[in-house]
C-alpha positions in Angstrom: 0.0 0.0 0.0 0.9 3.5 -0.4 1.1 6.9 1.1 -1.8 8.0 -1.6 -3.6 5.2 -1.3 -4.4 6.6 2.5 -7.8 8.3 2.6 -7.5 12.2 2.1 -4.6 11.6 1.4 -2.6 14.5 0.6 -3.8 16.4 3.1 -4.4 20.5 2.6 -3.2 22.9 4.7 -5.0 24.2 7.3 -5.3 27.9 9.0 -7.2 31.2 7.8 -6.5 32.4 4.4 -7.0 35.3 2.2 -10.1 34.6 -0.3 -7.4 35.3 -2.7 -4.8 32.6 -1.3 -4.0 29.4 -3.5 -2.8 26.7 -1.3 0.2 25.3 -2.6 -0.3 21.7 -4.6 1.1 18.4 -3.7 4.0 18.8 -6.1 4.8 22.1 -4.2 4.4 21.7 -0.7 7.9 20.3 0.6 7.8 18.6 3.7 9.6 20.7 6.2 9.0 19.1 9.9 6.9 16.9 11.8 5.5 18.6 14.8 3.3 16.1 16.4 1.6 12.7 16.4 -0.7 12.2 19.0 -3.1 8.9 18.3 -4.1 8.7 14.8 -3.3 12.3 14.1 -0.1 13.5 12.4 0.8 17.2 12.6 3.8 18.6 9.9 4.8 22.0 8.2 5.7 22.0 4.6 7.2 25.2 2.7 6.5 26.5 -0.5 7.4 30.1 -1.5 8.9 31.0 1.3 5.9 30.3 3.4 5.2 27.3 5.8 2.2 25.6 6.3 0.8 22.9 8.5 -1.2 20.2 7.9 -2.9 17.8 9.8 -3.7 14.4 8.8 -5.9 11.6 10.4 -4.4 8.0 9.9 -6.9 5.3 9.7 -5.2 3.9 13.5 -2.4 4.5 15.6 0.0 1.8 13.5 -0.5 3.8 10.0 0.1 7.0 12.0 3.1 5.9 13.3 4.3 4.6 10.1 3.7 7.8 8.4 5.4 10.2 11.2 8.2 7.7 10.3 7.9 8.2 6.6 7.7 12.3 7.1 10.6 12.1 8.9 12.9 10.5 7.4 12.1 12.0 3.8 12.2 15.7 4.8 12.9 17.9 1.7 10.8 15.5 -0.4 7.3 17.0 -1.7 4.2 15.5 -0.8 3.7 14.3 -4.0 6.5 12.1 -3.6 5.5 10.8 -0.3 2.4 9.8 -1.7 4.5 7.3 -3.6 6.2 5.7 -0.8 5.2 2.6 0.4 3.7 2.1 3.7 5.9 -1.4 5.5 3.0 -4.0 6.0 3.8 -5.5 9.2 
């Protein structure tokens, strides 16, 4: 399985935006840092433009959310495009 494959998968930023705003795409948002997993939820910045922006994702459990913090991490400077096309380790 992969990263995509995940439902909602990629996420969109979150926060208050300008009307005029245009959130940055999958193949722009590079992933920056992960800032938090707590249950099923991971929390990470990505950068695009000189901006960051956070995003929050809901795994389907704690196991995929752990495996994805995982994934984040070790692939920082990668878009999320191209974690979408990582695999997630079956167990």
């Amino acid at each position: 399985m992969k990263v995509r494959d995940l439902t909602e998968w990629p996420p969109q930023p979150g926060g208050f935006y300008k009307a005029s705003y245009q959130a940055p795409s999958s193949e722009q948002a590079i992933v920056k840092e992960v800032v938090n997993s707590h249950h099923n939820w991971v929390t990470f910045t990505c950068s695009f433009d000189g901006q960051d922006h956070t995003y929050d994702f809901e795994a389907p459990d704690l196991t995929y959310a752990k495996q994805l913090r995982n994934i984040l991490e070790n692939n920082i400077g990668e878009t999320l495009f191209e974690i979408g096309n990582m695999d997630i380790p079956s167990d």
